[in-house]
N, C-alpha and C positions, 0 to 999 in steps of 0.2 A: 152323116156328113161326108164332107169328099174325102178322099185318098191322102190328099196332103192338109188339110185337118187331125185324121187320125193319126198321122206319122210325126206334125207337130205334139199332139197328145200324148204320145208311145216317151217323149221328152227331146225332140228334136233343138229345144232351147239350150238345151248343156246347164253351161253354170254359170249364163249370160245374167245380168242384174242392169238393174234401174236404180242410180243413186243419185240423192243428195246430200251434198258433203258441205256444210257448213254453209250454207247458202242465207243469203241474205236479200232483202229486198226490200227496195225504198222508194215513194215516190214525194218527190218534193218535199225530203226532209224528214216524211214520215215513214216510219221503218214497218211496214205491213207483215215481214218471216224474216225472224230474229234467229240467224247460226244454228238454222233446223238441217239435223242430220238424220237418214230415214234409206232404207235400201228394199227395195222392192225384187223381191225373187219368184223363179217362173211357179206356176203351176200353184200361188199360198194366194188368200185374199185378205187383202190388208186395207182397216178399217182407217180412215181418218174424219175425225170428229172434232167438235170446237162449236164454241159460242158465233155467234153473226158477226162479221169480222174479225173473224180468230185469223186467218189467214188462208186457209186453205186451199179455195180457189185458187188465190195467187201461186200457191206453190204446184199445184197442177200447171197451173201457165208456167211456171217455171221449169218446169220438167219435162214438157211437150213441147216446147221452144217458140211458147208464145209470149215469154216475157224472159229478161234478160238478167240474172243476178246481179247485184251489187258488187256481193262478196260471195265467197265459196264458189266451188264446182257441181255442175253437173255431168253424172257420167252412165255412158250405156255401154255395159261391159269395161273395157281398161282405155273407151274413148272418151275423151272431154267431150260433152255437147256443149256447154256454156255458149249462147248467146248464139245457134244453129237453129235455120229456118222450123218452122212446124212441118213443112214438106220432108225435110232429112228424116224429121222422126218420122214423120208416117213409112215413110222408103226404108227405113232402119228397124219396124218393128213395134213402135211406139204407138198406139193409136188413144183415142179419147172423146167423150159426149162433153156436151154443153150442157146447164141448165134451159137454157133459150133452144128448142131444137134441131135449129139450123137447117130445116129439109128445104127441096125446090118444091114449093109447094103447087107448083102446078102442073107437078109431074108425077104420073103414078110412083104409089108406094116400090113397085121391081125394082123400077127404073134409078129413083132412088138410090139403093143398095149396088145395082148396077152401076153405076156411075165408081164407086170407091172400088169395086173391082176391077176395072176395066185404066180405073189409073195406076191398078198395082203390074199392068201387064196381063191380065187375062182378057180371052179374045171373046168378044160380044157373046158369044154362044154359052161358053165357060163360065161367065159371070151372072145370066140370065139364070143358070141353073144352080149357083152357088148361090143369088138371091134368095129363091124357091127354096131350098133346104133349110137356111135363114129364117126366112118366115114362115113356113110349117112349125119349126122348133119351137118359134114362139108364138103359135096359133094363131097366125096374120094371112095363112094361104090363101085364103078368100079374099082377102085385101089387096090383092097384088096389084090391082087393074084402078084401084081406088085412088084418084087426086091426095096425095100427100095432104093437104089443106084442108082438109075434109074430114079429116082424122079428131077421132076423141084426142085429149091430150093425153091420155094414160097409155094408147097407142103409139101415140107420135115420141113419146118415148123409149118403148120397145125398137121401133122401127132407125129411131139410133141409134141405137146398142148395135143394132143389127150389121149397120152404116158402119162402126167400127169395126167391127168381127170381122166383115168383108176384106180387108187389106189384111189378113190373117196375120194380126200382130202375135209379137212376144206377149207385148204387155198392154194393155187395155186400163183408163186410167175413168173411172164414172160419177159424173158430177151431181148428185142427187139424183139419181134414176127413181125416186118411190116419192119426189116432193108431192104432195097435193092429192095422193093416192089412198084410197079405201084399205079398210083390213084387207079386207079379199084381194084385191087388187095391186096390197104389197105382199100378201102372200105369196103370189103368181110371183113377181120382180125378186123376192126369193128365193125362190126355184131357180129363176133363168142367170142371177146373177152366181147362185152357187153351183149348176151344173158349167161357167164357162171354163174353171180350168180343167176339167175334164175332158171337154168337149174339144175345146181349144189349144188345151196347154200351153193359157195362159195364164200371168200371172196379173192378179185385179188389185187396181186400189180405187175404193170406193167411199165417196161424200156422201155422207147420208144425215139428215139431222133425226131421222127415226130410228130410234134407239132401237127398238124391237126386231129390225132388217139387220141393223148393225152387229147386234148382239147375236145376233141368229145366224148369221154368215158368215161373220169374219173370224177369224185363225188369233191375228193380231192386230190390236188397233193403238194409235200415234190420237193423241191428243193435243191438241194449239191450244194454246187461248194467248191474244195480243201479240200473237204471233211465235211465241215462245212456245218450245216444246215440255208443257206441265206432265205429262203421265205416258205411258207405253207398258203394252204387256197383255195379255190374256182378254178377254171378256170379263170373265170373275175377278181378274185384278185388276182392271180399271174402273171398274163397276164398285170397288171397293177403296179405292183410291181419297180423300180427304180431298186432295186437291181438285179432282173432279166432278165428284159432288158438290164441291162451293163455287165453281166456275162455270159448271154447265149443266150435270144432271139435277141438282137440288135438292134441299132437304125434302124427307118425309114432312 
């Protein structure tokens, strides 16, 4: 990876953080993330889990400044972001995937990734080759030339990951990266989601509804259900959790 890759890695983040502080969120009435508090630190990957509209999504939009709390603050480092464009966070460190994967799909896969570089300030050349390193790491180099639109979806999902890395956030926020994917094939999103704080030095928080990615990667994971925060803690202790098991993983 580049220069300022590695010196992000070495811990260029400090003791910057990603928080939510009581946050709330409502739409017409209905309250979708109920006074969920959660702080995301550099360089740990942090699981979040929940039933199909537990909330989760929302609280990614709420944290990337695509949706606006209610109540509570959102803050990066000792700045309020509360209800600050998705562009500030990107310019501040913040970056993030969709479920939906948002590429220009009639543009090759480089160009792509290229593009989020090139809005961070690096200059065509700089970004073409920060691409390339990008998609080497995740076995896409031969892809590079390839119509975005073209793409398997199991690619087209790497190839956003990739899209965020490029603005070389603090913190990287991924919204089911493994939906719809093969064992083998969340294997691989395994690998690529746990070597990014290393890689990166950043800090991940990752939606996943496959337990087996989640439990396999994550450090700590935050549980929703109805919006409300039910469980937090280990792998082995939310896995073990009562409340968990009756909301979302299920009995034997």
């Amino acid at each position: 990876m580049t220069n300022a890759s590695t010196e992000k890695a070495s811990g260029a983040t400090g003791g910057l953080t990603l928080e939510a502080r009581q946050v709330s969120v409502r739409f017409e009435g209905l309250t979708a993330v109920d006074t969920v508090d959660e702080t995301l630190h550099p360089g740990e990957i942090l699981g979040l889990i929940g039933p199909n509209g537990a909330g989760k999504t929302t609280l990614v939009n709420a944290m990337t400044g695509f949706q606006m709390p209610a109540d509570g603050q959102v803050l990066l480092g000792d700045k309020v972001a509360s209800g600050l464009k998705p562009h500030w966070f990107r310019r501040h460190g913040v970056a993030r995937t969709f479920q939906a994967g948002r590429l220009f799909r009639d543009m090759p896969v480089s160009e792509n990734i290229e593009i989020a570089a090139v809005s961070m300030g690096l200059s065509r050349r700089k970004a073409h080759a920060h691409a390339m390193e990008l998609l080497e790491w995740l076995g896409l180099a031969d892809r590079a030339e390839t119509p975005a639109g073209v793409l398997p979806y199991t690619d087209e999902r790497r190839v956003g990951i990739a899209r965020a890395l490029a603005v070389r956030p603090d913190f990287v926020l991924l919204d089911e990266p493994a939906a719809g994917m093969s064992d083998l094939e969340c294997d691989e999103m395994m690998r690529v989601v746990s070597e990014i704080p290393g890689k990166f030095g950043c800090g991940v928080l990752l939606i996943e509804h496959n337990m087996r990615v989640i439990m396999g990667v994550c450090e700590r994971i935050h549980v929703l259900d109805s919006g409300r925060t039910i469980s937090r803690g280990t792998p082995d202790e939310v896995q073990k959790d009562p409340a968990v098991i009756k909301a979302y993983l299920g009995h034997d």
